[in-house]
N, C-alpha and C positions, 0 to 999 in steps of 0.2 A: 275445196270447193267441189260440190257434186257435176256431174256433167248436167243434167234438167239447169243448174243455176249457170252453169258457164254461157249452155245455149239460149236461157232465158235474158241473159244479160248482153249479151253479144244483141238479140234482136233489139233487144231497149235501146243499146247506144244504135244501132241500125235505124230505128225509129226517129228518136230523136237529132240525130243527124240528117236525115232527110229532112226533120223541122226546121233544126237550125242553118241546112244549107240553102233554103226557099226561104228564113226568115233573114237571113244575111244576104241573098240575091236582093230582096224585096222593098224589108222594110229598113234595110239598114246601108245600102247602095248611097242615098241618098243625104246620111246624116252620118258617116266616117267617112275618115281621108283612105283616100288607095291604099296607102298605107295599114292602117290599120284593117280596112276591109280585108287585103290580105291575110295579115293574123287571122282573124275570124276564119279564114279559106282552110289556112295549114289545120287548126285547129279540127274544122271539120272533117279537113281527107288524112288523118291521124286516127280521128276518132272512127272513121269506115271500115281503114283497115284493120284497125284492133277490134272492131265491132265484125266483122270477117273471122278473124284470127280467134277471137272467143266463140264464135261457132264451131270452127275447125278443130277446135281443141277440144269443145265438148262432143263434138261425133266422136271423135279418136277415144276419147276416155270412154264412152259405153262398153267400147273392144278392148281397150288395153289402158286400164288404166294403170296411174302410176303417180305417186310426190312430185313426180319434176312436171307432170302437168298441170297438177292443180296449184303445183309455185306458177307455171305457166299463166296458169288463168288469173290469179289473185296478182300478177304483176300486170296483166293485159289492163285487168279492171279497175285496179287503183292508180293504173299509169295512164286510162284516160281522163278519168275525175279530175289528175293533177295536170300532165299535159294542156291537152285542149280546154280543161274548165280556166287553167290558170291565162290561156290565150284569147278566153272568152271575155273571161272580165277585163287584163287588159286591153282588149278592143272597146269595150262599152264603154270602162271608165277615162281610157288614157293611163294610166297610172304606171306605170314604165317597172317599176319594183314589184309589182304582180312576176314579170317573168324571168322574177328570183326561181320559182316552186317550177319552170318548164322544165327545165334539165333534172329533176328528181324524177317528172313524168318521163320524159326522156331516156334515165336512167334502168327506170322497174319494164319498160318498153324491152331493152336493151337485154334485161336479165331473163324474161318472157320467152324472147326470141331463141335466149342460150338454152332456156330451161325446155324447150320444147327439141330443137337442136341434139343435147347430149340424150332426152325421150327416145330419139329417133336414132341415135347413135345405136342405144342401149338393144334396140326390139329386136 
């Protein structure tokens, strides 16, 4: 993943996260249970800070780039897709076996964190 797409992507989940944290305040306050409204929450403060975390990673790669960055970035941005999208649907639908797919999101998060980690070991 080039750093222009890590930083391009990092804004998009930035963007949209501010959508969906006004569109879950708003219009969806009223029509899920606390419960679920929470999901919707984790989902969206997941997606900020990896929407964070894909920027950080694409300034660093301009100056030093490296493989374990852009495993960095490809785990940041396929770990919100699965993450908070799998927390998104189950909020809207209820369907409880959507947040089978969280903990893979959870997982590529996880390997993100390392891959940037051992980056930072290495410099």
């Amino acid at each position: 993943m080039t750093p222009k797409l890590m930083l391009m992507l990092g804004a998009l989940y930035g963007f949209v996260g501010v959508a969906f944290g006004a569109f879950g305040a708003h219009a969806l306050r009223a029509r899920l249970t606390p419960e679920l409204l929470a999901v919707w929450r984790t989902g969206v403060e997941y997606q900020f800070w990896h929407a964070l975390a894909l920027i950080a990673i694409g300034l660093l790669a301009l100056s030093r780039p490296g493989p374990l960055l852009n495993a960095a970035g490809w785990s940041f941005a396929i770990g919100v897709l699965l993450f908070s999208g799998s927390l998104y649907a189950l909020a809207l639908s209820g369907v409880r076996g959507l947040g089978a797919v969280t903990p893979l999101g959870g997982l590529l998060f996880l390997i993100g964190w390392a891959s940037l980690l051992v980056h930072a070991a290495r410099s």
